[in-house]
C-alpha positions as CSV (number, residue, x, y, z in Angstrom):
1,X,-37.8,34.6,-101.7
2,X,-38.7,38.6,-101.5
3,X,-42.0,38.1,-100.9
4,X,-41.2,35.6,-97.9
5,X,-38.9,38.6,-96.4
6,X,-41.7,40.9,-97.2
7,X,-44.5,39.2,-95.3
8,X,-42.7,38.5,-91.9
9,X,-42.5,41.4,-90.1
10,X,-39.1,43.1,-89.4
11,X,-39.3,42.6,-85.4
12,X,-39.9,39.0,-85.5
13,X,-36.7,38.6,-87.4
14,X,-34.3,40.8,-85.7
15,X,-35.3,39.9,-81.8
16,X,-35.4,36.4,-81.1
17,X,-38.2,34.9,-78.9
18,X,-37.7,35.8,-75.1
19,X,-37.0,32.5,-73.0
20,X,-38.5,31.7,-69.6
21,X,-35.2,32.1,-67.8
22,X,-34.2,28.5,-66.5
23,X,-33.4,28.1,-62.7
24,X,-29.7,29.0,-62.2
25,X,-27.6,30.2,-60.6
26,X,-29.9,33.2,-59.1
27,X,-28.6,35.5,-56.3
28,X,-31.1,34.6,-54.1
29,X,-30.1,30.5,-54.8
30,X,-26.3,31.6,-54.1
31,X,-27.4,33.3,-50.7
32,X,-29.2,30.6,-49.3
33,X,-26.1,28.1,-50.6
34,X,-23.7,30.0,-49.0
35,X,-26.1,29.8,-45.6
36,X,-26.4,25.9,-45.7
37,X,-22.5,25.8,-46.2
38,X,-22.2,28.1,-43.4
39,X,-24.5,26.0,-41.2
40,X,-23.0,22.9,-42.0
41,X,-19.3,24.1,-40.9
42,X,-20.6,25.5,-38.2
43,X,-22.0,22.1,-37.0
44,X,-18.9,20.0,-38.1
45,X,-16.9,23.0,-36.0
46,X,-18.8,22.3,-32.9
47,X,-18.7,18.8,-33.5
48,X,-14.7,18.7,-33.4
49,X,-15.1,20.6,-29.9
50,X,-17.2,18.5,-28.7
51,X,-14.9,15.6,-29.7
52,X,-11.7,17.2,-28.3
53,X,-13.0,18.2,-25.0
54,X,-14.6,14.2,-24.6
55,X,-11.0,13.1,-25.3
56,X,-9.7,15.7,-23.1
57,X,-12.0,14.1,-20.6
58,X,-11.7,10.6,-21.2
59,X,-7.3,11.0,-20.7
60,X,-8.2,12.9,-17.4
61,X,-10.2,10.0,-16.3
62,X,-7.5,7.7,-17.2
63,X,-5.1,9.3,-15.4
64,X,-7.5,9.1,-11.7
65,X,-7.7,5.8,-12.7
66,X,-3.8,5.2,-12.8
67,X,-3.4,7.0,-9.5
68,X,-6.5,5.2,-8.2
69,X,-5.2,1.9,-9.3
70,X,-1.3,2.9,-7.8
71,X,-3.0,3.9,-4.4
72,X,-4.8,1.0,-4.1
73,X,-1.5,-1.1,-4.3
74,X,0.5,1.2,-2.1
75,X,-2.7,0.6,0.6
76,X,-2.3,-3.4,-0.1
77,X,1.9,-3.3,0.6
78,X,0.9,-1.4,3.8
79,X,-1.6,-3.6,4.7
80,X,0.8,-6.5,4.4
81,X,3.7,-5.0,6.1
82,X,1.3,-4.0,9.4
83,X,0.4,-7.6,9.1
84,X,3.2,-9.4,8.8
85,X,4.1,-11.9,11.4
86,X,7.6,-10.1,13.1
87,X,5.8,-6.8,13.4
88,X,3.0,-8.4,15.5
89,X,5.8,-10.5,17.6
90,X,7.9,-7.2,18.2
91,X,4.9,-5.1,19.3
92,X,3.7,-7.9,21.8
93,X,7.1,-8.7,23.1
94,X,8.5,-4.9,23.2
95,X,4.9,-3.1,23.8
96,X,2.4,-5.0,25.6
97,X,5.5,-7.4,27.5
98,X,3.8,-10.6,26.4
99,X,6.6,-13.3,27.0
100,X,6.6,-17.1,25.2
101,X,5.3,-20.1,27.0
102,X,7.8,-22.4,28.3
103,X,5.8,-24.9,28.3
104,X,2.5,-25.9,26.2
105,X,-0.8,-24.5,27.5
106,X,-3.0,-27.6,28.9
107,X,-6.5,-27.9,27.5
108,X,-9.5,-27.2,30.2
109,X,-12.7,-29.9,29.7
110,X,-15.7,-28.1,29.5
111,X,-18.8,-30.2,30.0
112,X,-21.6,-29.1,27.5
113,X,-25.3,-29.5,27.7
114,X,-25.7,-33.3,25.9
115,X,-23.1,-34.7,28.2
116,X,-25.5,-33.1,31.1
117,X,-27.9,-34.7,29.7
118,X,-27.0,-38.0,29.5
119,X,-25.6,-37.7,33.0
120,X,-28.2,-37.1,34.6
């Protein structure tokens, strides 16, 4: 066994072999991972703005739509008390002195162009 010891020389026993170092964990790997991360928050950040200020928008809208939708039946309740029957009477009777028929209105014959026709 001496002479094995003897005929290996003493560096190759006390280094071992240098490695190619394998890709890890380098600084410049833990840079650029700590870029994407920041990238990607910032994108997920703007996303939940962007979502909040749609929903912001779509309640306002719902809102214009509830007042739009409560108008338009306030407008319909007016419509039908300017038309109702007794307003019309009163205003004709009370404004414009329009009185009721005593009697009923007699009907006028108006000759039209066949009857001329086969008069003639």
């Amino acid at each position: 066994m001496n002479a094995l010891a003897q005929d290996v020389p003493l560096e190759y026993v006390q280094s071992a072999p240098r490695r190619r170092r394998v890709k890890g964990l380098t600084t410049f790997n833990i840079v650029m991972m700590l870029m994407v991360f920041a990238v990607l928050i910032t994108f997920y950040i703007s996303n939940v703005v962007r979502v909040d200020s749609l929903m912001m928008e779509a309640i306002e809208l719902d809102r214009q739509e509830q007042t739009l939708l409560q108008e338009r039946e306030n407008l319909r309740a007016e419509i039908n008390t300017l038309s109702s029957y007794n307003r019309i009477q009163r205003i004709a009777v009370e404004d414009l002195g329009l009185v009721h028929a005593d009697q009923q209105p007699f009907s006028l014959t108006v000759f039209d162009l066949a009857e001329k026709q086969t008069g003639q």
